[in-house]
C-alpha angles and dihedrals in degrees: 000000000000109000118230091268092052095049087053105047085047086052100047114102135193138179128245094250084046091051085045099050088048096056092032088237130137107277086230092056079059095055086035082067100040098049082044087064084243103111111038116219132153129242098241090173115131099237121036114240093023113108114310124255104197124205115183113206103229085229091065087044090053080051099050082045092056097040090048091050121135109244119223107245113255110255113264117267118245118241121254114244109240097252090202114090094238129086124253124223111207117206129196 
């Protein structure tokens, strides 16, 4: 069962400019993401195939975060010593 702070972040709504403004991005990257399939939203527009009034649920928003998170690089791999007693000349 969803505790009280769960049911409220899934009901919160915000807009695509007000998405934008918060990450300081271009509002058309936002829709860029939401017509990609990246970022969900609903069509809360009053009439179906009339011009699209995106929301955006804040717990769809935390998901795109995590799944957008820079990951850290994987540490270098350490070269293998030449087990053979002579020595290699690498060319380019």
């Amino acid at each position: 069962m969803p505790t009280h702070d769960e049911t409220r972040i899934t009901q919160k709504k915000i807009t695509p400019p007000e998405l934008a403004r918060r990450w300081g991005v271009d509002i058309d990257t936002v829709y860029a993401w939401i017509r990609g399939g990246e970022l969900r939203a609903i069509n809360g527009a009053k009439r179906a195939g009339g011009r699209p009034r995106y929301l955006i649920n804040e717990a769809d928003i935390a998901d795109f975060e995590r799944r957008r998170a820079v990951q850290p690089p994987p540490p270098p791999q350490k070269r293998k010593k030449n087990r053979f007693n002579f020595e290699v000349i690498e060319f380019i």
